[in-house]
C-alpha positions in Angstrom: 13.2 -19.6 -0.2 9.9 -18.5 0.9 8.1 -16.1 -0.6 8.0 -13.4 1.8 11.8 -13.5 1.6 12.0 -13.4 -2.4 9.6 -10.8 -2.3 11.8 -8.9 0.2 15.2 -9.4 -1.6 13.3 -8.7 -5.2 12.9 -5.3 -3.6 17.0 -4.9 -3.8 16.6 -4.7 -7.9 15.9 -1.0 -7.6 18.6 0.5 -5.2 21.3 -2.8 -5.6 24.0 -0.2 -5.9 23.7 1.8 -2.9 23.5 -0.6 -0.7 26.7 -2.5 -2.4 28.0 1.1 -1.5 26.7 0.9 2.0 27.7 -2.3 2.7 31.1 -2.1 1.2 32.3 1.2 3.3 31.1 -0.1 6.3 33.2 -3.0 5.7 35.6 -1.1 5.0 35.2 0.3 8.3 35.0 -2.5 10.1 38.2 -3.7 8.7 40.2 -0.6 9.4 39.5 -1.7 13.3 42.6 -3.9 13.0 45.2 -1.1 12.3 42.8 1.0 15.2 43.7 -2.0 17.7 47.8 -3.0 16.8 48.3 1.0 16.6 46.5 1.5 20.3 48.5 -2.0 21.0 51.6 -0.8 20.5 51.7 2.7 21.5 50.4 1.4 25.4 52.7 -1.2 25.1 55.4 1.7 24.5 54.4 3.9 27.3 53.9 1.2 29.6 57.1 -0.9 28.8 59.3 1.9 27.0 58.8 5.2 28.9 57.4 6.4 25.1 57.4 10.2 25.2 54.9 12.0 23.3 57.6 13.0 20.3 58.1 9.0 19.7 54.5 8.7 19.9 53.3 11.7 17.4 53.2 9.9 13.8 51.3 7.1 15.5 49.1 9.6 17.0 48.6 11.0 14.0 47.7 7.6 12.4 45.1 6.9 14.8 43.3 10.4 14.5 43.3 10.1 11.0 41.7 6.1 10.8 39.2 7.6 13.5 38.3 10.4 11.2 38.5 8.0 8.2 36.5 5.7 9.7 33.8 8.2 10.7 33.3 9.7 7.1 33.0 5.8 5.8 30.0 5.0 8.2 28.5 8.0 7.9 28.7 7.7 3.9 27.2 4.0 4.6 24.8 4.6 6.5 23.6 8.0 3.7 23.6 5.4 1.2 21.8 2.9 2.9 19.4 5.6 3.7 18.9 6.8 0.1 18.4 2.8 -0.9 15.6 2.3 1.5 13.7 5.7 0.3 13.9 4.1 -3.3 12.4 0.9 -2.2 9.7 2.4 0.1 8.9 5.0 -3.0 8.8 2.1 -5.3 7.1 0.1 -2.7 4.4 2.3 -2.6 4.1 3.6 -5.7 3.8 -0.6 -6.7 0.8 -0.7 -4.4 -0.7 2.0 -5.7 -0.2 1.4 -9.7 -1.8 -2.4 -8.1 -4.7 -0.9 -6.3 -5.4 1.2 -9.4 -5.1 -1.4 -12.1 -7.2 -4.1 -10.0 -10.2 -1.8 -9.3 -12.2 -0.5 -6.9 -13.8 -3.9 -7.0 -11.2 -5.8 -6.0 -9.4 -3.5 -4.2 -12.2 -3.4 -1.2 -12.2 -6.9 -0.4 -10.3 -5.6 2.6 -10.8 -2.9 4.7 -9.7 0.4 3.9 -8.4 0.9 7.5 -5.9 -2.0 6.6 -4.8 -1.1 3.3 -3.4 2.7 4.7 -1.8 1.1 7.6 0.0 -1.3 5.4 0.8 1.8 2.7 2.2 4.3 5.6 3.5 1.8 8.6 3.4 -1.4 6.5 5.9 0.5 4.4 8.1 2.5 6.8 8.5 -1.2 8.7 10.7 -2.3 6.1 13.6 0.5 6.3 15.3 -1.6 8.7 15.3 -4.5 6.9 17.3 -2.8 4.4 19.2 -0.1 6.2 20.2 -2.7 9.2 20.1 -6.8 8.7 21.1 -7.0 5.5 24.0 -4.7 5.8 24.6 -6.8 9.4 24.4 -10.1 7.5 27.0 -9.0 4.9 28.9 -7.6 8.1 28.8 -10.3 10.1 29.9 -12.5 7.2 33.2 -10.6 6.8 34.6 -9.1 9.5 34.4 -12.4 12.2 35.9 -14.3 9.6 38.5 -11.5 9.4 39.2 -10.5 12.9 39.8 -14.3 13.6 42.3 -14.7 11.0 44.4 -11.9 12.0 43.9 -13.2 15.8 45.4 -16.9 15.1 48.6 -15.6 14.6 49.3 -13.4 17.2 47.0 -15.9 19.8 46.0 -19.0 18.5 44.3 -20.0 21.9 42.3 -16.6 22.0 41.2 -17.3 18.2 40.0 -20.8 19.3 38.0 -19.2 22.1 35.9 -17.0 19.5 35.9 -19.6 16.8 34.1 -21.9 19.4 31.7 -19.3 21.0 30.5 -17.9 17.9 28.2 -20.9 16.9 27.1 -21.3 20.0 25.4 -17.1 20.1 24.4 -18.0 16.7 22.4 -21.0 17.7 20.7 -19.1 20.5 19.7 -16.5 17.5 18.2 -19.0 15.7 16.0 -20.8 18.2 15.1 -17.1 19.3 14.2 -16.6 15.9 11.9 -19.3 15.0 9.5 -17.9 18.0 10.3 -14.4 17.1 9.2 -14.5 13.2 5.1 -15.4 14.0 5.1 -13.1 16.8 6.2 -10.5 14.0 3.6 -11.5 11.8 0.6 -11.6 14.4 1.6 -8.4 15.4 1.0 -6.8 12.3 -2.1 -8.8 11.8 -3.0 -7.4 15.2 -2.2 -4.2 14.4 -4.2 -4.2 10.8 -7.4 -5.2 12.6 -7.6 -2.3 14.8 -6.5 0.4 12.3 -9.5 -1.5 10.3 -12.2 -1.2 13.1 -11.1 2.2 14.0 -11.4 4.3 10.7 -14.7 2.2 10.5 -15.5 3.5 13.5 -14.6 7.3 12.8 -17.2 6.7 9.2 -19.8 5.2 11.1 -19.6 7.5 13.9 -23.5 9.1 13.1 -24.9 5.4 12.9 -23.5 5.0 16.3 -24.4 7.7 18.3 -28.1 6.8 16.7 -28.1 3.7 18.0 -26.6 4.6 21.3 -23.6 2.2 20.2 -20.9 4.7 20.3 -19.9 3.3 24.1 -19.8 -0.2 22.5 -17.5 0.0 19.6 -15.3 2.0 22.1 -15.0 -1.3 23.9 -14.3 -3.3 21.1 -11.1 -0.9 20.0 -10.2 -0.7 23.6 -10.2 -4.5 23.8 -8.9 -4.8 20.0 -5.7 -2.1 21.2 -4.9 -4.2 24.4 -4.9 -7.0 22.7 -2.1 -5.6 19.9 -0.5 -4.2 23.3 -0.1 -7.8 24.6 1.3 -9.0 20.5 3.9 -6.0 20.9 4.7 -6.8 24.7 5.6 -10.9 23.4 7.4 -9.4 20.9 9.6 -7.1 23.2 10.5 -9.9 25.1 11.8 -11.7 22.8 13.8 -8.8 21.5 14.8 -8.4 25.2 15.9 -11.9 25.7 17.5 -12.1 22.2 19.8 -9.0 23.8 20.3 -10.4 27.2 22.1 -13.5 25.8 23.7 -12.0 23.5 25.5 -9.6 25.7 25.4 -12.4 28.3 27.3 -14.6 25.7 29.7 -11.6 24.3 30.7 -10.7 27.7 31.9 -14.2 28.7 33.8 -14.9 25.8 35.4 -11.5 26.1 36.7 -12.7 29.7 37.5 -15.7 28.9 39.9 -14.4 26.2 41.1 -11.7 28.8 41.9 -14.6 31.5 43.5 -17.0 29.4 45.8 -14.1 27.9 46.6 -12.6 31.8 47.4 -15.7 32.8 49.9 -16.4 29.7 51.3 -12.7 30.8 51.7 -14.1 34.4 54.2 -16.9 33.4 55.6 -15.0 30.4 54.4 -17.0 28.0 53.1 -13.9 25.7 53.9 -10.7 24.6 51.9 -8.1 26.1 51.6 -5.8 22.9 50.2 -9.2 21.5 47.8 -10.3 23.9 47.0 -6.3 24.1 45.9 -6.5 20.5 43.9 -9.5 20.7 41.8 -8.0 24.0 41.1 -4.9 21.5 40.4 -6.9 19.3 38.0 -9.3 21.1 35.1 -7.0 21.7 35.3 -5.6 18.0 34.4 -9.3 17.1 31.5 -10.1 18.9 30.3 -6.7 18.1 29.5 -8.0 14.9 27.5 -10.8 15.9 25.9 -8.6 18.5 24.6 -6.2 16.0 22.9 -8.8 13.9 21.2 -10.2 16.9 20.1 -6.8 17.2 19.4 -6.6 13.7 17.1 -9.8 14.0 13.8 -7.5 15.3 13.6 -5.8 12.5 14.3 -8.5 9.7 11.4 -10.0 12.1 9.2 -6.6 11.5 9.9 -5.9 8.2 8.9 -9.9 7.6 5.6 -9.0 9.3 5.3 -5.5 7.5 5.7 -7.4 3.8 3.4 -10.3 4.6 0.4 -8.0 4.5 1.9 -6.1 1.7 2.3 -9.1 -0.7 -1.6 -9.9 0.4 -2.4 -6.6 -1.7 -0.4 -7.4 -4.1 -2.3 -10.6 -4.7 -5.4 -9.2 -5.2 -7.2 -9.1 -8.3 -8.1 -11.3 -11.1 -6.3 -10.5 -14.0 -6.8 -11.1 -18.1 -5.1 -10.1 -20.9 -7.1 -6.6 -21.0 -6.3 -5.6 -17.3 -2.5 -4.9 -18.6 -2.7 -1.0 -19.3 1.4 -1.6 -20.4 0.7 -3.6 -23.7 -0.1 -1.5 -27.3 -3.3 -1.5 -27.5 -5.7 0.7 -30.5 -6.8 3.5 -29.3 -10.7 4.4 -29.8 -11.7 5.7 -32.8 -14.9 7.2 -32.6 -17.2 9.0 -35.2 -17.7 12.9 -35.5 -20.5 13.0 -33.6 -19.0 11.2 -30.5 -21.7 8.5 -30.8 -20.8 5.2 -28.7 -22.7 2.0 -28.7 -21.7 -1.1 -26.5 -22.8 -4.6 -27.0 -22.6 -8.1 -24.7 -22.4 -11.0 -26.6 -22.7 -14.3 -24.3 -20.8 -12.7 -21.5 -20.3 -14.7 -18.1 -18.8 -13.3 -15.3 -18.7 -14.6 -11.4 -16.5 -12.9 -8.5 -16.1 -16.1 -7.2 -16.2 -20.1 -8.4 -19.5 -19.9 -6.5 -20.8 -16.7 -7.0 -22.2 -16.5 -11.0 -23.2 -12.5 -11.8 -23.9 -13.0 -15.1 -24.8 -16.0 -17.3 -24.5 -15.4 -20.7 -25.4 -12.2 -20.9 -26.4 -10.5 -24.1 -27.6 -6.9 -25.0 -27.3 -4.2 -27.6 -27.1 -0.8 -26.0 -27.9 1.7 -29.1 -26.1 5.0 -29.7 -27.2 8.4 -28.2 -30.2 6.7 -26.5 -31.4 6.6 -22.4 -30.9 3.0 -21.3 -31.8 1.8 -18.2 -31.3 -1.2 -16.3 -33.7 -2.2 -13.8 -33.8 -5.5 -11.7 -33.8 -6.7 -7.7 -30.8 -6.3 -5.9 -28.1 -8.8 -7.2 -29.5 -9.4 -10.2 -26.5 -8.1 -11.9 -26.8 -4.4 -12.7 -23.9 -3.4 -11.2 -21.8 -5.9 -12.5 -23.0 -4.6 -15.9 -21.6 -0.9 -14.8 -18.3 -2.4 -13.5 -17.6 -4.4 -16.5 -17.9 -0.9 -18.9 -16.0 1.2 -16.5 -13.4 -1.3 -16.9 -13.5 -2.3 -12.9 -13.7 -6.3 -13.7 -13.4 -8.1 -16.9 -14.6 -10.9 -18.6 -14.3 -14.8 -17.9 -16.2 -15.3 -20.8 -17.5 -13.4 -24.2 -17.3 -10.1 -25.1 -18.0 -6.4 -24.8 -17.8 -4.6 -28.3 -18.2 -0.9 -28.8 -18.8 0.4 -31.7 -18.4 -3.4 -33.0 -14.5 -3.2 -31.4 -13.8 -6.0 -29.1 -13.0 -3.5 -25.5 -10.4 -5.7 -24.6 -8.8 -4.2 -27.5 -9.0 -0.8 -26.5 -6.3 0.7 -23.6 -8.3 1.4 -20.4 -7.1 5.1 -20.2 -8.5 5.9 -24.2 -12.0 4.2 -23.1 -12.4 5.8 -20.2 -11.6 9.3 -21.1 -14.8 8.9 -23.1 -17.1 7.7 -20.1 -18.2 10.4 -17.4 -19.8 8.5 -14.7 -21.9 9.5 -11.7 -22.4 6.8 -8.9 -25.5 7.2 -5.9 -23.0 8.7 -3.8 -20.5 11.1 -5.6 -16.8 10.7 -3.7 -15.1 14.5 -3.4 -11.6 14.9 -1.8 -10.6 17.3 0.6 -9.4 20.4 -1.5 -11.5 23.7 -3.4 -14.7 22.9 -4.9 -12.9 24.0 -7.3 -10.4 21.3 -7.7 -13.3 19.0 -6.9 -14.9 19.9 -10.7 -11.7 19.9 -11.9 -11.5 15.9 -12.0 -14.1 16.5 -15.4 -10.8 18.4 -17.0 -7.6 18.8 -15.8 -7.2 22.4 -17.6 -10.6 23.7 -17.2 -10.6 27.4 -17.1 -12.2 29.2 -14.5 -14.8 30.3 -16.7 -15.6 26.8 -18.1 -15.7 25.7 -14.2 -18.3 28.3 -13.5 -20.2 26.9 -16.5 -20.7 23.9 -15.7 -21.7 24.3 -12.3 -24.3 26.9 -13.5 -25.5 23.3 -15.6 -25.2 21.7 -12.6 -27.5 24.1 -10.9 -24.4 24.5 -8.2 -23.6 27.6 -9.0 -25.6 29.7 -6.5 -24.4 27.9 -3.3 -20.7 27.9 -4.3 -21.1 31.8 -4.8 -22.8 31.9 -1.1 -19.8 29.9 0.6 -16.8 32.5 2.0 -14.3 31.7 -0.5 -16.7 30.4 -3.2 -15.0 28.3 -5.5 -11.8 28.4 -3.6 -14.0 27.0 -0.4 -11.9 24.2 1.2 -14.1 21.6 1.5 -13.4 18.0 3.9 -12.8 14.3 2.9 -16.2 13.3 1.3 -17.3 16.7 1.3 -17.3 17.1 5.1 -19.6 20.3 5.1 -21.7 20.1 2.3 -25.1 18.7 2.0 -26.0 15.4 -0.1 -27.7 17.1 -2.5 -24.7 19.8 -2.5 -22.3 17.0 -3.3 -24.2 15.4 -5.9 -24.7 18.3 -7.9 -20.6 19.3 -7.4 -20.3 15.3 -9.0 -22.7 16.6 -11.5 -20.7 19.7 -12.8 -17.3 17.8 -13.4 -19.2 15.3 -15.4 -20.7 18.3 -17.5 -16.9 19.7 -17.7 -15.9 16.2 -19.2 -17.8 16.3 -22.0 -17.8 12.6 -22.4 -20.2 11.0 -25.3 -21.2 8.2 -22.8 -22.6 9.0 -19.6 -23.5 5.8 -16.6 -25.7 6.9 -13.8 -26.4 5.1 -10.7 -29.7 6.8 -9.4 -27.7 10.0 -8.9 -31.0 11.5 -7.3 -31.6 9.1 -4.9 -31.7 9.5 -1.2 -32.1 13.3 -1.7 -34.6 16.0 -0.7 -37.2 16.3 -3.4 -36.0 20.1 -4.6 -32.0 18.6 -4.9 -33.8 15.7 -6.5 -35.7 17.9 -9.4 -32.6 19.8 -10.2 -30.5 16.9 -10.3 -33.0 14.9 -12.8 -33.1 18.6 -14.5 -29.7 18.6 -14.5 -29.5 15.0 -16.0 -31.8 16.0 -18.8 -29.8 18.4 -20.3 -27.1 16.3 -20.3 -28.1 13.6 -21.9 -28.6 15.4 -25.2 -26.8 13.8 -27.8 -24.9 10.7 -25.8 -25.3 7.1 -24.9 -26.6 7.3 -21.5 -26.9 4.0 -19.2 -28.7 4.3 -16.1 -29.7 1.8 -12.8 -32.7 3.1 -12.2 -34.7 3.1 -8.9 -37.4 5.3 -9.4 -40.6 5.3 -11.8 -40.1 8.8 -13.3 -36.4 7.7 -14.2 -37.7 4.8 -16.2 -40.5 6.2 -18.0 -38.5 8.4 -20.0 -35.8 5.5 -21.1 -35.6 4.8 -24.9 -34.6 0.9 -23.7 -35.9 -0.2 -20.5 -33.4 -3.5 -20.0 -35.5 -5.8 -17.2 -32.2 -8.0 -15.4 -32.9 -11.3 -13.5 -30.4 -13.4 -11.7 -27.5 -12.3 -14.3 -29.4 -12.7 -17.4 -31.2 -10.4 -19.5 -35.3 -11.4 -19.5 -36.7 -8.8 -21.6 -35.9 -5.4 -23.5 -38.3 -2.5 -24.2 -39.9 0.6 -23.2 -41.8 1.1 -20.5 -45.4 0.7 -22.2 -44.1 -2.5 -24.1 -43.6 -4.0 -20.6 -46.3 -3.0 -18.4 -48.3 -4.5 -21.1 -46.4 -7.7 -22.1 -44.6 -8.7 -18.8 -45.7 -10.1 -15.5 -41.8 -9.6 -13.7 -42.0 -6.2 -14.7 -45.3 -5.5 -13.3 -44.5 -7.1 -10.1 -41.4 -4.4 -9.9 -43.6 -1.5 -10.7 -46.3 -2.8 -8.1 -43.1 -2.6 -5.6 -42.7 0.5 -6.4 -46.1 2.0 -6.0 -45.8 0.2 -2.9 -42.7 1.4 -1.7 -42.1 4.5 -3.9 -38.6 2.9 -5.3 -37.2 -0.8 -7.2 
């Protein structure tokens, strides 16, 4: 079995009894079509052959209504609990991506584009309902009832039952070479499909950049070009779906008159009963409605194939170790009155990939309560260092200890409630500002909200906005200013409280008045906690207890600022950069 199609039936585990339910009433159903046929067999039969009044015909009547309205209830209660199946897999299905996406990191988790990930999530997802809801209740029906109908023909008509016994392999075989072209089709599509929702919310982010550079007109070629070609993916598709249908009925339809002939000419020379060869005509179509449905059915296995392929590819992401499992008991932090934290590296390697190195045994000691800042070209490893802490990425080799206990040790959700971390460019979701701070502390009060923003030198924008701290503010903080959205960023980390605090430059790229009360900001902040900080700027580094100087992974030297402008050339060569071009 491949391993889309393990994946798709592992999926069964959490709603196995409602479809047993579904697929067992419409059984049901299906099967009841044999009384539905003799009763309409023999009641024609009657009238035609009999003179039958209505009075001779009542309790039959009766019988018939009753299967009809019997038979309604069962496939509308099979097709309910096929419905409420499929909703538990697609809520499972998503909320398994998400736990995945979560536990892997944002690290991992971007090796794709974004555009890609929510179109699988939302369409990726929904794809798969009739997997579930149709083909595999057709493939349990189309196992059954056939097998049934024929059984109950070969008495009555043995040369009617030969006629479908022989036909049905032969529509089956036309599915199946249909099929083989049908199922990369499926999968292309999707891929197809992925690609453009990719390039289009890239588009919609990079929108500024483009109109800039006068390239807005260009990348509206490329999704035109990207969205005929997924038109020409979904048109192959369709045909195939059409011609799967066409032969099907094409198929259906013949054997039906060829049962229909054979039995009117056996009526011609007497040689049948015509309530008999009534019945078996009823039942005919009944029984290659069966076989119809699952070629219908055979799109959206074909989908829903397609639709899990690119699921299972997020699934696969990540490169897992022991302390990535948040599910296993793990000690909790235990951390001194004060709230001091100190972290250590002791020979630490990590590398993204088998030819990508990030760190080479690494090793450092970043002290308690003290401003430590990591400086260093770009990809010399500094943000590696931040994603290993935050618990983004672990280890291939060595350790991170803090407060001398091994992290690995230590459940991600206890170590990071005590880290409060503040990248270059603060994300805030679409909601109050509010809401926004509220990420520091879950059940702030609206006093302690207004407090920290006042630390956060916020405080007298919010109050300017219409709805102040109720203000709705965009994805991203559509709206706001950079400097605005930093210092939001800023209050929730004040409102956490945390005795660790990581900065990434949180004052670059702004105006210089945002800047000063950013860094003022900072300051106060970093009172009594470990702080760790990429710096960028000379100001930032001059007032660092442990300037920590990073080349190609590995740590070349440790001090403070007028231990190295003194003592080391590579450090001097930065700071010359920087007078140069006013940032490392």
């Amino acid at each position: 079995m491949s391993k889309i199609n393990l994946f798709i039936k592992e999926q069964v585990k959490t709603s196995r009894n409602e479809l047993y339910l579904a697929i067992g009433l419409g059984g049901l159903s299906g099967l009841l079509v044999i009384f539905q046929a003799w009763l309409m067999a023999t009641m024609i039969s009657d009238v035609i052959f009999k003179e039958a009044q209505l009075a001779e015909l009542q309790n039959r009547l009766w019988y018939l209504i009753i299967i009809f309205i019997i038979r309604a209830i069962l496939n509308w209660t099979s097709n309910l609990s096929a419905f409420k199946a499929v909703i538990k897999i697609k809520l499972d299905l998503r909320d398994k991506i998400h736990r995945h996406i979560q536990k892997i990191g944002p690290v991992h988790a971007t090796k794709k584009h974004s555009g890609s990930d929510v179109n699988t999530m939302i369409d990726g997802v929904e794809a798969i309902e009739k997997y579930y809801t149709s083909y595999i209740p057709g493939i349990a029906f189309v196992s059954i009832l056939p097998l049934a109908y024929i059984i109950v023909t070969f008495p009555f008509d043995w040369i009617s039952g030969l006629v479908l016994l022989v036909t049905a392999p032969i529509i089956v075989f036309f599915m199946i070479m249909i099929g083989q072209g049908a199922e990369k089709l499926n999968q292309e599509q999707w891929r197809q499909l992925s690609r453009l929702s990719s390039h289009f919310i890239d588009t919609i982010q990079g929108l500024p950049t483009l109109k800039i550079f006068n390239a807005a007109k260009r990348e509206a070629a490329i999704i035109a070009k990207l969205a005929d070609e997924y038109r020409e993916r979904t048109m192959s598709v369709l045909k195939v779906a059409f011609l799967s249908s066409l032969l099907l009925e094409f198929f259906s339809s013949i054997g039906v008159a060829i049962v229909a002939v054979l039995i009117g000419f056996r009526l011609l020379d007497g040689n049948m009963e015509f309530v008999d060869g009534l019945f078996v005509l009823l039942l005919a179509p009944e029984y290659y409605l069966s076989i119809r449905n699952m070629g219908g059915n055979y799109h959206a296995k074909m989908e829903g194939i397609g639709a899990a392929e690119q699921i299972i590819e997020i699934l696969d992401r990540g490169d897992f170790t022991k302390n990535t499992d948040t599910n296993l008991l793990k000690s909790d932090l235990n951390l001194t009155n004060n709230k001091s934290i100190s972290i250590a590296f002791k020979n630490l390697s990590f590398s993204y990939e088998k030819d990508r190195q990030a760190l080479t045994n690494f090793n450092l000691k970043i002290p308690a309560n003290k401003r430590t800042v990591l400086i260093g070209e770009s990809g010399s490893g500094k943000s590696t260092i931040v994603n290993l802490i935050l618990g983004f990425i672990q280890t291939n080799e060595g350790e991170i200890l803090v407060n001398n206990k091994d992290i690995s040790k230590i459940s991600l959700e206890t170590w990071r409630k005590n880290i409060a971390w503040l990248p270059q460019q603060a994300h805030l979701f679409q909601g109050t500002i509010a809401d926004n701070i509220r990420l520091g502390k879950e059940n702030a009060t609206e006093h302690e909200v207004k407090e920290a923003a006042r630390l956060a030198f916020c405080d007298e924008f919010i109050e300017k906005l219409p709805e102040t701290y109720n203000t709705i503010i965009g994805e991203r903080g559509a709206g706001l200013s950079g400097g605005q959205i930093q210092r939001i960023a800023l209050a929730r980390t004040f409102l956490k409280d945390a005795p660790l605090l990581i900065l990434d430059e949180a004052s670059a790229n702004l105006d210089r008045e945002s800047e000063k009360l950013i860094e003022k900001s900072i300051d106060m902040l970093s009172e009594n906690r470990t702080v760790i900080i990429i710096a960028h700027k000379l100001h930032t580094i001059e007032k660092a207890d442990q300037i920590v100087l990073i080349k190609n992974g590995t740590v070349l030297n440790t001090g403070t600022h007028k231990q190295l402008i003194n003592n080391n050339e590579h450090y001097q060569e930065l700071i010359k950069k920087y007078h140069e071009t006013f940032t490392i």
